[in-house]
C-alpha positions in Angstrom: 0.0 0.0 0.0 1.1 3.7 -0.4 2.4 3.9 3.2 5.1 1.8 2.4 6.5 4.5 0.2 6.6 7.5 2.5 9.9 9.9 2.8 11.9 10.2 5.3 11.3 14.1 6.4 14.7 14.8 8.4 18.1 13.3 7.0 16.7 12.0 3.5 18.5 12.8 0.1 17.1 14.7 -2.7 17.3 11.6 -4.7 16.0 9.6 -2.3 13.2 11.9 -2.0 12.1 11.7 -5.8 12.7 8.1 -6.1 10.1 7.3 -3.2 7.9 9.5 -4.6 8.0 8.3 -8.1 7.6 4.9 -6.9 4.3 5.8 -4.5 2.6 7.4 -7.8 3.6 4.2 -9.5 2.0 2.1 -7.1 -1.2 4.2 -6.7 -1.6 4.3 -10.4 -1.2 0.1 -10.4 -3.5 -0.2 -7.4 -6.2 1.7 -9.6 -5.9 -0.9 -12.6 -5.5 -3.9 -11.0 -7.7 -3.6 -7.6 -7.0 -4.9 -4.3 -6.5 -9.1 -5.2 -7.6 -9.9 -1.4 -9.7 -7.5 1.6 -7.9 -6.4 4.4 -8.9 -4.2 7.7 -6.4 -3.1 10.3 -7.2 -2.7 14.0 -4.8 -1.0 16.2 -4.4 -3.0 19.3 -3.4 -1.0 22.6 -2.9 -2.2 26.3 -5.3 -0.1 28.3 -4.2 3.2 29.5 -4.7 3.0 33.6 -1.7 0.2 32.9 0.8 2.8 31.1 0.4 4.7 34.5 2.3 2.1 35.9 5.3 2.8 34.4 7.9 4.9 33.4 7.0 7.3 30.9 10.4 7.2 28.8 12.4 3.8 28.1 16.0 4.3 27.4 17.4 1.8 24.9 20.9 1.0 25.4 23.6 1.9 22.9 23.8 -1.2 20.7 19.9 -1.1 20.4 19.5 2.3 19.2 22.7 2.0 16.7 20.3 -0.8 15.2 17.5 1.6 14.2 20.2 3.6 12.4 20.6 0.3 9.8 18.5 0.1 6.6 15.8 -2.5 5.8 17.7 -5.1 4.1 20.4 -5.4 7.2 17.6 -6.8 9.5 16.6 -3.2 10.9 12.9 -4.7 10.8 13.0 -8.2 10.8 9.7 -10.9 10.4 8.9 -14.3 11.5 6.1 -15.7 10.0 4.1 -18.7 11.2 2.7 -21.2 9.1 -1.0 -22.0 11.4 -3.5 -24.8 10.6 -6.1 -22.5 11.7 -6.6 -19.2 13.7 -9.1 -17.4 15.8 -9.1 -13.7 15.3 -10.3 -12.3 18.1 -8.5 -14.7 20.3 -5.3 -13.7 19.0 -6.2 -10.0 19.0 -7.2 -10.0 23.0 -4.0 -12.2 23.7 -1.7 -9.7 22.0 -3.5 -7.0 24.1 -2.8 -8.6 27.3 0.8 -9.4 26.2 1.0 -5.2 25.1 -0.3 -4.5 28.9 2.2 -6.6 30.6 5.1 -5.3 28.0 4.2 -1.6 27.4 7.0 -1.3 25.5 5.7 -3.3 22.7 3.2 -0.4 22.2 5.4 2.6 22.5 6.6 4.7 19.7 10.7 6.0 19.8 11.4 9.2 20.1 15.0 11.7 20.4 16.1 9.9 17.1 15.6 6.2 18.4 17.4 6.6 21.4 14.5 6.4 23.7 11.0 4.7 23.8 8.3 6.7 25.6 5.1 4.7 26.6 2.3 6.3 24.5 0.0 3.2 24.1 -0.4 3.9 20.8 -0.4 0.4 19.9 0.4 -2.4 17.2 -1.3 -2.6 14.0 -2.9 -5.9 14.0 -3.7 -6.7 10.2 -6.0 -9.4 8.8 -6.1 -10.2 5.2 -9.2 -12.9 4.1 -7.5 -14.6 1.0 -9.1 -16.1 -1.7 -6.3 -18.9 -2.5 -7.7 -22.4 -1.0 -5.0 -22.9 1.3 -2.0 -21.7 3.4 1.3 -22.7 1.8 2.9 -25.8 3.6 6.4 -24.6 3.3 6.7 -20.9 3.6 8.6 -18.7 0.5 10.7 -16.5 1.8 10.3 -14.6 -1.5 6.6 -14.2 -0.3 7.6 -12.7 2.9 6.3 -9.0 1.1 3.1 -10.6 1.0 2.7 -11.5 4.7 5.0 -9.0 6.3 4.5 -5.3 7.2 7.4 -3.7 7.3 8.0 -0.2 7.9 10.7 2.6 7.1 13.8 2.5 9.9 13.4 6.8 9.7 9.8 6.6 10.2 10.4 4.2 13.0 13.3 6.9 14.5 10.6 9.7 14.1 8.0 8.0 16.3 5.4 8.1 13.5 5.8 4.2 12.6 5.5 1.3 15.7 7.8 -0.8 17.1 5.9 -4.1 15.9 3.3 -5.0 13.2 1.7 -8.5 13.5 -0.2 -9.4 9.9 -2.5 -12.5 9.1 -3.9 -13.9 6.2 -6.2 -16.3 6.5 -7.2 -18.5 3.8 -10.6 -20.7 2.5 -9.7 -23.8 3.9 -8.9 -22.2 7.4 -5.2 -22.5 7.5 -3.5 -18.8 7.9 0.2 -17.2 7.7 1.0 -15.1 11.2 3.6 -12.2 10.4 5.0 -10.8 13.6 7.6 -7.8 12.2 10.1 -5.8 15.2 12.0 -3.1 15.3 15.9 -4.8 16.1 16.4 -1.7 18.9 13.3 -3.6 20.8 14.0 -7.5 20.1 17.1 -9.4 19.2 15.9 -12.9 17.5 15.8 -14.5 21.0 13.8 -11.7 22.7 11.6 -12.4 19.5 10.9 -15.8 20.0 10.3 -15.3 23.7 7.4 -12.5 23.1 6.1 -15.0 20.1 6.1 -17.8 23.4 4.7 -15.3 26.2 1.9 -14.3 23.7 0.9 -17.9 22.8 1.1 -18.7 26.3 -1.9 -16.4 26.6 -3.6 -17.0 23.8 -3.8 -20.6 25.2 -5.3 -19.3 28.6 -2.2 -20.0 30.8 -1.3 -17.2 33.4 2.1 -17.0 31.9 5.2 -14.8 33.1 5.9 -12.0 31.5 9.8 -12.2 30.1 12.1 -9.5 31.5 11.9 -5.8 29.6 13.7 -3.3 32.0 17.0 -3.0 31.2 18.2 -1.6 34.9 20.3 -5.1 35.3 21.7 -4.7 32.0 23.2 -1.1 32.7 24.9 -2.4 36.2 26.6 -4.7 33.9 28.3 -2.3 31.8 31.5 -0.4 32.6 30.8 2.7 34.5 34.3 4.3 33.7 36.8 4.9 30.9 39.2 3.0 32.5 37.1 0.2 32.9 36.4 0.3 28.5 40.3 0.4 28.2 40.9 -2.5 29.9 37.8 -4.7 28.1 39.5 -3.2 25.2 42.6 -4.9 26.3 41.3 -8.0 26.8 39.2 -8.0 23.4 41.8 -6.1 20.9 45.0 -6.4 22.9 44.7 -2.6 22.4 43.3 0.2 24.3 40.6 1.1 21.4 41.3 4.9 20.5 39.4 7.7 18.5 42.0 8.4 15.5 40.6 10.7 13.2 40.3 7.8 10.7 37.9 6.2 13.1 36.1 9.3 13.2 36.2 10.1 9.1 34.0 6.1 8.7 32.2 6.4 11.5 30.8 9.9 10.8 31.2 9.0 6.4 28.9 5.8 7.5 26.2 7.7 9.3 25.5 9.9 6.4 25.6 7.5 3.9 23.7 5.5 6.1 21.0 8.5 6.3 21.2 9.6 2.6 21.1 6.2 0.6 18.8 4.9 3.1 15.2 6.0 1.7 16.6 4.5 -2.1 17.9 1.2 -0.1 14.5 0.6 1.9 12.4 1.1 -1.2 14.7 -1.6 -3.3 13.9 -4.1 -0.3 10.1 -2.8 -0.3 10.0 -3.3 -3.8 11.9 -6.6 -4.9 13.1 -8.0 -1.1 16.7 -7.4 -2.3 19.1 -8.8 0.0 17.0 -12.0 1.0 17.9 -14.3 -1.8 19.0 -17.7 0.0 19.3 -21.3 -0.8 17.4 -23.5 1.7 18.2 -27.4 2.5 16.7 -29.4 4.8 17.7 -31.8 7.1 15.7 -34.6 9.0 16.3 -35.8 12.7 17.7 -38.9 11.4 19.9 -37.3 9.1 20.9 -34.5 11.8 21.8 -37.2 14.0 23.8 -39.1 11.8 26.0 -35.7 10.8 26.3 -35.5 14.9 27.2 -39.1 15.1 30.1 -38.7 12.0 31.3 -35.3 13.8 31.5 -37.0 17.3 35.7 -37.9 18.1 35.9 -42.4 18.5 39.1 -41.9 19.8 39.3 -37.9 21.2 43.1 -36.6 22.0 44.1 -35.7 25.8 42.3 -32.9 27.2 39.5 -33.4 24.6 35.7 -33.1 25.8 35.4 -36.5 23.2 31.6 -34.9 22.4 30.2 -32.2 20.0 27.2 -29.9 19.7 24.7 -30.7 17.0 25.3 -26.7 16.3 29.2 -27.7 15.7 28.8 -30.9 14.3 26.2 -29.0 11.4 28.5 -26.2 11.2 31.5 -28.8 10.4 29.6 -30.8 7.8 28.5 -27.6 5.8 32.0 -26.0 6.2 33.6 -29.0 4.5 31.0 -30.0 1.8 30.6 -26.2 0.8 34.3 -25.9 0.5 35.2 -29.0 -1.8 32.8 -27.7 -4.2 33.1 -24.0 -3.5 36.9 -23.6 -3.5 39.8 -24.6 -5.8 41.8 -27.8 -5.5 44.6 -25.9 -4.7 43.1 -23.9 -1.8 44.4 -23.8 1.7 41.2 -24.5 2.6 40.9 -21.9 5.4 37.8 -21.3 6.8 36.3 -18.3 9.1 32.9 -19.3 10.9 30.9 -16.0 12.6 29.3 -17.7 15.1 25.4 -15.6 15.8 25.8 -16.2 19.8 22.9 -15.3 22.7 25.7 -14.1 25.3 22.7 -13.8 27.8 24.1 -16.5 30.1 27.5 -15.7 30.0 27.0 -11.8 30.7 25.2 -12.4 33.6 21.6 -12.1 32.5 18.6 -14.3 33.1 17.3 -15.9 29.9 14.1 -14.7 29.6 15.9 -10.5 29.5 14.3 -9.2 26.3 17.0 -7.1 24.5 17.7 -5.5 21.0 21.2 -6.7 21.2 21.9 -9.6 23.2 23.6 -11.3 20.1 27.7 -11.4 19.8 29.4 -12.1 16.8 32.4 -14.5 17.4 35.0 -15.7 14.6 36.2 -19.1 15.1 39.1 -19.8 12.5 39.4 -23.1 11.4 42.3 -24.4 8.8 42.6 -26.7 6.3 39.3 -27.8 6.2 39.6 -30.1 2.7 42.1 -32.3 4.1 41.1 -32.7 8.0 37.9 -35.1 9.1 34.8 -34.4 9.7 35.1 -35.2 13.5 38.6 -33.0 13.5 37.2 -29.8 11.9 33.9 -30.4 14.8 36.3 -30.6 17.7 38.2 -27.6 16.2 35.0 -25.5 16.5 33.8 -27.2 20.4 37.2 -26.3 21.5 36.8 -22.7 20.2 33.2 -22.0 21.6 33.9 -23.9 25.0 37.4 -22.8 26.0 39.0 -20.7 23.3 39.1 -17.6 21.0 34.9 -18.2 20.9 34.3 -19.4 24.8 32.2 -17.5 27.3 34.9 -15.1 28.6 35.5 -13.9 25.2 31.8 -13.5 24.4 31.5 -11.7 27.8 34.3 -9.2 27.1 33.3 -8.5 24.0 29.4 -8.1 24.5 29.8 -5.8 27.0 32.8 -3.8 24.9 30.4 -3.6 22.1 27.8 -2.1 24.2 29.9 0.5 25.7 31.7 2.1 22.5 29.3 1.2 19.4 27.7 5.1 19.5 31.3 6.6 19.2 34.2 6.2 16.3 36.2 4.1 18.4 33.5 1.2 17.6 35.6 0.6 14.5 38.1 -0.9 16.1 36.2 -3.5 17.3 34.4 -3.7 13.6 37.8 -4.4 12.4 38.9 -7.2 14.2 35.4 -8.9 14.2 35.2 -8.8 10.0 38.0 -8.0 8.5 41.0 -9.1 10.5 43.1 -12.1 8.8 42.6 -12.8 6.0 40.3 -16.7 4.7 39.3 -18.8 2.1 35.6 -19.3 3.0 33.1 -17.5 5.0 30.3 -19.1 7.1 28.2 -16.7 9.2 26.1 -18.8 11.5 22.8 -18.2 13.3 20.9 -21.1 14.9 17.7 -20.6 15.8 16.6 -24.3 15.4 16.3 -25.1 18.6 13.3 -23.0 19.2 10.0 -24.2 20.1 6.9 -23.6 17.5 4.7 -21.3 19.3 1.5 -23.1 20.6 -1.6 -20.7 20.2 -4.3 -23.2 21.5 -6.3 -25.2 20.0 -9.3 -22.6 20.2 -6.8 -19.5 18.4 -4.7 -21.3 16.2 -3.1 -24.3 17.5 1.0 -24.9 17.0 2.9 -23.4 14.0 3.6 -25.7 11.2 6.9 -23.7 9.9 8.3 -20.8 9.9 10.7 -18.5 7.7 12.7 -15.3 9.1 15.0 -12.4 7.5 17.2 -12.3 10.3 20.7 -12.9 9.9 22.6 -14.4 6.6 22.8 -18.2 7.2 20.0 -19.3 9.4 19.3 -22.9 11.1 15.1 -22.9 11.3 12.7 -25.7 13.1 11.3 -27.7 10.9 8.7 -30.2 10.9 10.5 -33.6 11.5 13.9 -31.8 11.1 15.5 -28.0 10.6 16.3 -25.8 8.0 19.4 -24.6 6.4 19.2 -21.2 4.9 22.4 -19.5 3.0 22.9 -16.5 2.2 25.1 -15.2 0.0 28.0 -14.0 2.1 29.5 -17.6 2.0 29.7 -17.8 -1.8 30.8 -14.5 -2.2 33.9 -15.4 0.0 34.6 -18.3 -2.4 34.6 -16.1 -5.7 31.5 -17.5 -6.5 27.7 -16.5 -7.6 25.0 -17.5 -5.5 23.3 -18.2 -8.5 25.7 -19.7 -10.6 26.6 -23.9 -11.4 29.6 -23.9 -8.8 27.2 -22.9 -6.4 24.0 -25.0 -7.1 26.3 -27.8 -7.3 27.1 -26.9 -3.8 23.9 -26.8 -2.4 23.0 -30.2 -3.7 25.8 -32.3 -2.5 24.9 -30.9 1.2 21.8 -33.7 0.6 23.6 -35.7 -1.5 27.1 -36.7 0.6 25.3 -36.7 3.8 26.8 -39.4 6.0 24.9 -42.8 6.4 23.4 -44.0 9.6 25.2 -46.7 11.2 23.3 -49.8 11.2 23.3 -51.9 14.5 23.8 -55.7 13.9 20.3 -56.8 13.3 20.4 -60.0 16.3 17.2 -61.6 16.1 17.4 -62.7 12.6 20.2 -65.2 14.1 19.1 -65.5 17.3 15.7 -67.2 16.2 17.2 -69.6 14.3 18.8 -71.1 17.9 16.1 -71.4 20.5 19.0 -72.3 23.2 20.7 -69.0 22.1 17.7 -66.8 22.1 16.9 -67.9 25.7 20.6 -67.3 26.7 20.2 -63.9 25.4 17.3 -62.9 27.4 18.7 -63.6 30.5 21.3 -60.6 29.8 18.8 -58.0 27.9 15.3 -58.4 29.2 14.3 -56.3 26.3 15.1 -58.3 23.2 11.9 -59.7 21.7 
């Protein structure tokens, strides 16, 4: 609709400017020959005002939250999760997202002093619902559709207080089924704060007196260093250097912001337009076959000082680093690889779990060599080492959370940019996110019962639930490292041998089949496992 094409008014480029415009007469002028394919009404859903009085009237967002509303569309600014449901009760969901805005005032607030603060107007979240005349809800979710079921909004509207914080769309279909779109500002959730409102507000829809997750940052502001001192020696720990304001760091930091602020109207309305930016292959992989990669990762015979286990997140990470870089990189290649490793550092800050947060995600490098020639199980141990005791472990993700969080509003930040993506130099590229072990939200069987599948925009490579399995999703970043078109036959070829060299199951000796052809044996056999029939 037209909305999606309005100008920034402070900070927006001339070009910018005429650009948007052209395209919002564009799409007026289509939307007057072609109709309106399906109806849609929007209801603004507010928590009730006597509850607003219980609260502070202004929220400020840390530093790392607001930097994100300073981002354009296509780098996750506004991210969705949509929600594949097999059938869904309006007014159910609507009063259950009202009692989630009343306990999470936030939610409904609008930002204000550029994005640096949230102030508790109750103005509410659009709630959107779209009757569709297709027959049915697709079973696996596009994520080239996501324009379709999302409502996104403009970051500089968003900084200006006139668009909100979240925008929930659904479409339901003939047959029942429906697609939920839940769409955040990244200042207000991170993808695990996300998750945890999608939980709390199923929770209610179900008619459980749920908790309500965390939303005052007070704990998270003890955390952070209260001197310059204290910065200098995080800085230390992170960078081996104190992290210092050159006047290069203050030419890109300052260069970036307006950029950011001038191209930004042009980028947004290419994503609004054409989703640019969220072209990514997608593979799946079943429990069996998740467990067999785990089982081929795991060390038989681990070294001294070895753990002698692996994460399924390692183990998945190994296998894709190693298929993806036969086929991706020449023979001749040293086959280094850098993994950027997504991580919650919730737990190792200090936090409780359930603390919503805009930022609570690190990124962490892991550097792994010689990935062509080493096993599967060696390249696995390489990363568990790194995430449990080394250059990834909890005191680095500590250090460096709460280093980020300190200096990412001033010029000095790009020192720690540096070293997190382009220090060293690599073959191949594998930015990781896992999300996969998230729970489907449950809405009740009287709202919409539990999610089928789900698709989100947030973060390059992505590991999504799945029925009977998860989802890969890559994005381009890990081709591009490798020389190589997303779209191109190196690539494709790729992506297909992930499903085609997956390792085989081990198959137990089947003991029966000889065991029945000797009574005296089978009887024997018993005695020492009850359990074989």
């Amino acid at each position: 609709s037209s909305d999606l094409f309005v100008t920034y008014t402070h900070g927006s480029s001339f070009l910018g400017f005429c650009t948007s415009h052209l395209l919002c007469e564009m799409s007026l002028c289509l939307e007057g020959i072609i109709g309106r394919a399906n109806a849609e009404c929007t209801e603004m859903i507010k928590p009730k005002q006597d509850i607003l009085s219980e609260h502070a009237e202004l929220v400020e967002l840390l530093r790392g939250e607001a930097w994100f509303a300073e981002m354009p569309l296509p780098y996750a600014t506004y991210p969705a999760i949509a929600l594949r449901l097999p059938h869904a009760n309006v007014q159910v969901l609507k009063r259950s997202l009202a009692r989630a805005l009343e306990a999470l005032p936030i939610v409904a607030g609008r930002c204000r002093q550029g994005g640096k603060v949230v102030a508790l107007t109750g103005d509410g979240v659009p709630f959107t619902v779209v009757e569709s005349s297709a027959a049915s809800a697709p079973e696996i979710i596009e994520e080239s559709k996501l324009l379709e079921y999302a409502h996104f909004v403009r970051p500089g509207a968003l900084r200006e207080g006139r668009e909100p914080l979240m925008t929930v769309r659904l479409i339901k279909y003939m047959d029942g089924s429906a697609i939920l779109t839940m769409c955040r500002s990244h200042s207000l959730f991170d993808g695990t704060s996300a998750w945890q409102f999608l939980s709390f507000w199923s929770s209610l829809a179900r008619g459980e007196a749920a908790k309500p997750p965390r939303s005052d940052r007070q704990l998270v502001r003890s955390l952070l260093p209260s001197s310059e001192e204290q910065v200098q020696e995080l800085s230390q720990k992170v960078l081996g250097r104190p992290s210092l304001s050159t006047w290069q760091n203050w030419a890109l930091y300052h260069t970036m912001k307006i950029a950011m602020r001038v191209t930004g109207p042009c980028i947004d309305t290419l994503f609004l337009h054409n989703l640019r930016g969220l072209s990514r292959h997608k593979v799946f992989f079943s429990d069996d076959e998740v467990a067999a990669i785990k089982a081929a990762a795991t060390p038989t015979a681990p070294c001294a000082g070895q753990d002698g286990w692996v994460t399924t997140q390692e183990a998945l990470t190994a296998y894709l680093l190693q298929v993806l870089g036969r086929h991706l990189l020449p023979a001749k290649s040293a086959g280094n690889a850098r993994i950027m490793f997504f991580l919650d550092s919730r737990k190792c800050v200090g936090l409780p779990s359930d603390q919503l947060l805009g930022n609570g995600l690190n990124f962490l490098n892991v550097e792994v060599s010689d990935i062509l020639q080493r096993s599967l199980s060696d390249v696995a141990t390489s990363i568990h080492e790194a995430l449990t005791n080394g250059e990834a472990g909890p005191e680095r993700q500590k250090n460096q959370w709460l280093l980020h969080q300190s200096i990412c509003d001033r010029d000095s930040s790009f020192e720690l940019m540096k070293e997190i993506h382009m220090a060293g130099s690599y073959d191949i590229l594998l930015p990781v996110n896992n999300q996969s072990k998230r729970q489907l939200p449950d809405f009740g069987a009287g709202s919409g019962g539990r999610a089928e599948s789900v698709i989100t925009n947030a973060g390059p490579n992505i590991f999504l639930p799945a029925k009977g399995g998860l989802e890969v999703h890559l994005g381009p970043d890990t081709f591009k490292s490798a020389n190589c078109s997303m779209s191109g036959r190196r690539a494709l070829r790729a992506v297909a041998a992930l499903r085609e060299e997956l390792p085989q199951p081990e198959r137990q000796p089947c003991l029966l089949q000889s065991v029945n052809q000797d009574p005296l044996t089978r009887d024997s056999l018993k005695k020492v496992r009850p359990e074989v029939q």
